[in-house]
N, C-alpha and C positions, 0 to 999 in steps of 0.2 A: 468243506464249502463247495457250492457248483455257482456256475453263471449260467445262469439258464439262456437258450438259444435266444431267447426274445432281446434279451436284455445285449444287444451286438453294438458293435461299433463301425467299424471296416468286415468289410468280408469275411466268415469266419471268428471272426475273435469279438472277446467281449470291447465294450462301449469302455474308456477309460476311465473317466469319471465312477460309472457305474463300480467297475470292477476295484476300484481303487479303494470305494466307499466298504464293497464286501469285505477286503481284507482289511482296512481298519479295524473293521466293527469285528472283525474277527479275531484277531491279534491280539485281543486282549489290556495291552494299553492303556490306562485309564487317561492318559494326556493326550494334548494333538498329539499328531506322529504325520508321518510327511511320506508317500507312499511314489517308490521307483518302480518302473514297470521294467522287466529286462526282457520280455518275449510278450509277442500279442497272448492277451488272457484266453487261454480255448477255453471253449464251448460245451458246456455239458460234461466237464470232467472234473472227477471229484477231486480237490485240490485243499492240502496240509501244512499247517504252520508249524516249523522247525525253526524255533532260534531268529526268530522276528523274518524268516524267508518265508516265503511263498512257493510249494513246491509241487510240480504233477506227481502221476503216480512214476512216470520214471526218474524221478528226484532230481529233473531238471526245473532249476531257478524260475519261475515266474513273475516273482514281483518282490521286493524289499522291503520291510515298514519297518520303520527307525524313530522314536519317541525325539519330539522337535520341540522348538517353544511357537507363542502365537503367532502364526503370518504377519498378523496385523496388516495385508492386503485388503483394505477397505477400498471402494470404490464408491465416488458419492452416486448417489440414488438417483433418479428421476422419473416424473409422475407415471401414472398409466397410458396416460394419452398416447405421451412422449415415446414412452416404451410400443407401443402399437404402432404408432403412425413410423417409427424405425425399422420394425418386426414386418410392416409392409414392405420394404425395400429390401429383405433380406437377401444375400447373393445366392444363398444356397438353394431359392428357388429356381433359378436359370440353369446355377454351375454348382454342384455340391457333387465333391472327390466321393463321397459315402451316402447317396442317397436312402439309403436301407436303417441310416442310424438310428438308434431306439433313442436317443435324445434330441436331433435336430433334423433328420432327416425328413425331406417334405412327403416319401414314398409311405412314411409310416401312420398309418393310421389310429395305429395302437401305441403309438410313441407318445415322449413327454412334447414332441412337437414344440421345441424350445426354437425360433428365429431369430437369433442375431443380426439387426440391422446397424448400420453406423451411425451414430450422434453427427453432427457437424465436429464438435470438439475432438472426433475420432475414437468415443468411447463407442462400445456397443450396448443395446440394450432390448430387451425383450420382454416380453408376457410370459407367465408360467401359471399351466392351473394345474394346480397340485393332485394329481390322482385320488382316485379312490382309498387306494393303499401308499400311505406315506413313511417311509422307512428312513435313518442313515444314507444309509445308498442311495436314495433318490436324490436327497440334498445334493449329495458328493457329485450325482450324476449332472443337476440342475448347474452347479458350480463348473461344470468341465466345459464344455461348447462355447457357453458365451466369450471365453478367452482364448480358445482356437481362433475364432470369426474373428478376432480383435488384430490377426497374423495372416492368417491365411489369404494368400492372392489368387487371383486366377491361373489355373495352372499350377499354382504351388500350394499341393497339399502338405497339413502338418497331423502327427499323429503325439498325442499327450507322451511325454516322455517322465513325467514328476509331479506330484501334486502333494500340497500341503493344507488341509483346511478344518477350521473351527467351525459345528454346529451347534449355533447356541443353544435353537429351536427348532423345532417341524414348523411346518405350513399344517395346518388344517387342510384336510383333504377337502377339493373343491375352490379353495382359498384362489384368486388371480394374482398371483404376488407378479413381481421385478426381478429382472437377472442384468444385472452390470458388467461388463469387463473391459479391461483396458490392457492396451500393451508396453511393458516398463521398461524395454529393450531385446537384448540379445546380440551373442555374435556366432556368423556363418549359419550353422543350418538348426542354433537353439534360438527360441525366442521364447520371452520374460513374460505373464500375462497375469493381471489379477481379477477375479471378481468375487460378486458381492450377490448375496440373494435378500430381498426385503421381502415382506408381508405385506397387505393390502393396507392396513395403515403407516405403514413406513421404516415400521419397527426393523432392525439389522438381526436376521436372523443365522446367515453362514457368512462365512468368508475365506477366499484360499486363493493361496500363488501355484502358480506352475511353469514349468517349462514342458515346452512344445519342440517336438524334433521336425525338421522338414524332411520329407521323404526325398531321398535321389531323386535326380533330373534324369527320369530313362534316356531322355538323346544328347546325352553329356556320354 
């Protein structure tokens, strides 16, 4: 399996959502399974599953995927509107640690273009229109951002460190669905997130938790 350059997250390395969703679907697995990142996913390198790991070609560890039961991280829903008029306020238009992301980054023109804005209640929520091509890993990718944004502050960027999610169903390509997330806790530099992806009539099509690593304070 490869992550193709488009499909980035931070600089360099794959999108974690995205990459997470590849080596599910790859893994073989027939259940959830709940996917550890151990090094940012590179880029354009072909990459083998040994024994549920994830490994380069120099048979250093990339990622872990381990058969889990449901998240059962639902988050409730809300409309479109809602989800829009949120997606206007998104912070990562002013301040986004990874402008380049192929999932929420505002620089990307050819991204999923996912903007997390805040609910009052502190959830987040956004608009998603489903690509052309809808795949596993778009879902997994849809599912990853809107629960960063539910953590992340100014100045303190966080980088997925775990995700765990159930796809009931694809989005019909074209579809406007809703992306949910919430944050469930955390302590020090992990933090707890869940969301939720619906369809345009409401239907609960994915679901997953993760934890979120915050990256060192360079002036600490």
């Amino acid at each position: 399996m490869i992550i193709e350059s488009r499909f980035n997250g931070p600089p360099g390395s794959g999108n974690g959502g995205w990459s997470a969703g590849v080596f599910a679907a790859g893994s073989g697995e027939p259940g959830p399974v709940e996917v550890t990142l151990r090094r940012p996913p590179p880029l354009e390198t072909p990459l083998t599953v040994v024994d549920g790991e994830i490994r380069d070609p120099d048979g250093l560890v990339v990622a872990q995927v381990r058969p889990t039961g449901d998240p059962r991280a639902v988050v409730p829903p809300v409309d479109l509107a809602r989800a829009r008029a949120a997606s206007a306020a998104y912070p990562g238009l002013v301040d986004h640690p990874f402008p380049g992301c192929y999932v929420c980054g505002p620089e990307r023109a050819d991204g999923l273009r996912i903007f997390p804005g805040r609910l009052p209640d502190g959830r987040t929520a956004a608009p998603f229109r489903a690509p052309g091509s809808v795949t596993v890993a778009t879902a997994w990718a849809a599912l990853d951002c809107p629960g960063g944004w539910a953590v992340i502050a100014p100045g303190r960027p966080y980088v997925l460190g775990r995700i765990a999610a159930v796809v009931a169903a694809l989005p019909k390509p074209g579809d406007e669905c809703v992306v949910t997330g919430v944050a469930v806790g955390g302590e020090g530099r992990k933090a707890l997130a869940h969301t939720s992806l619906y369809a345009p009539d409401g239907t609960l099509l994915a679901w997953a938790r993760a934890t979120w690593i915050a990256l060192p304070d360079p002036a600490r």
